[in-house]
VOTOR-910114 format. One record per residue: z, y, x of N, C-alpha, C in turn. Coordinates in steps of 0.1 Angstrom, whole numbers, always signed. Layout:
<atoms>
    n.c3    n.c2    n.c1   ca.c3   ca.c2   ca.c1    c.c3    c.c2    c.c1
       Z       Y       X       Z       Y       X       Z       Y       X
...
</atoms>
This chain:
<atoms>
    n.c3    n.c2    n.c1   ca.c3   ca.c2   ca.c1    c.c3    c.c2    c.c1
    +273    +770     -84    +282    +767     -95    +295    +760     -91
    +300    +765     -97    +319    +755     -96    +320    +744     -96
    +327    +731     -91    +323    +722     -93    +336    +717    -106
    +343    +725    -107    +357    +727    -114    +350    +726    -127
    +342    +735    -133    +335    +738    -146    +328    +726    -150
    +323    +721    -146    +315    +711    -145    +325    +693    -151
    +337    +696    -143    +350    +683    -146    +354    +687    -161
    +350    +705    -165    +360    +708    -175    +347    +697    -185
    +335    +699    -186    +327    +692    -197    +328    +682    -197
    +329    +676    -184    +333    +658    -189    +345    +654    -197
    +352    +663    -193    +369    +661    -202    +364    +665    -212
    +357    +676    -219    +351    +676    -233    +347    +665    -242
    +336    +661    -232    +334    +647    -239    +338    +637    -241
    +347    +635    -228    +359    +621    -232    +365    +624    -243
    +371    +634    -249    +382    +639    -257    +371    +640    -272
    +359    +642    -272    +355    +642    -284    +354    +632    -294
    +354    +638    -305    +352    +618    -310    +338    +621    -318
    +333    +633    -316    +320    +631    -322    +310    +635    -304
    +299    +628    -304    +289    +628    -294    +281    +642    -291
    +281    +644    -310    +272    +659    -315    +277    +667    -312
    +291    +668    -313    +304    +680    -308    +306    +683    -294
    +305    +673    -288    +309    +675    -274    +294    +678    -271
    +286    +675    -272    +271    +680    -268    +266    +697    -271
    +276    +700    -279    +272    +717    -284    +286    +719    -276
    +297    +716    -275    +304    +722    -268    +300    +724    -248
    +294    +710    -247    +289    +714    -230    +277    +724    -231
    +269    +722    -241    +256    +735    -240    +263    +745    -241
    +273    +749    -250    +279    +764    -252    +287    +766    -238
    +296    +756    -233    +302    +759    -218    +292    +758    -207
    +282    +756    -211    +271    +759    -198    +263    +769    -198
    +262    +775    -208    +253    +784    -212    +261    +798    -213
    +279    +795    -210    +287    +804    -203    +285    +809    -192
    +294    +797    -185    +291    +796    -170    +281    +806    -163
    +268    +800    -173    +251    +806    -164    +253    +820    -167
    +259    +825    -181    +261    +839    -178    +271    +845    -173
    +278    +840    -169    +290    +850    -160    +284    +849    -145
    +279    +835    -145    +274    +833    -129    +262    +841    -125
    +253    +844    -139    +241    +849    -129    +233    +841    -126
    +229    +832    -133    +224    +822    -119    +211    +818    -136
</atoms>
């Protein structure tokens, strides 16, 4: 895995102002990731 993708979710969550939000937004950007990647 990229280690690039991984920086984009923490900037998600800094930037969120709800916990809940950024928690469905890193599951949805990781549950990208794992399908483009294959993995």
């Amino acid at each position: 895995m990229d280690n690039n993708l991984l920086v984009d979710d923490f900037e998600i969550i800094e930037t969120s102002g709800s916990a809940t939000e950024a928690h469905v937004a890193h599951v949805a950007h990781v549950a990208h990731v794992a399908h483009v990647a294959h993995i």
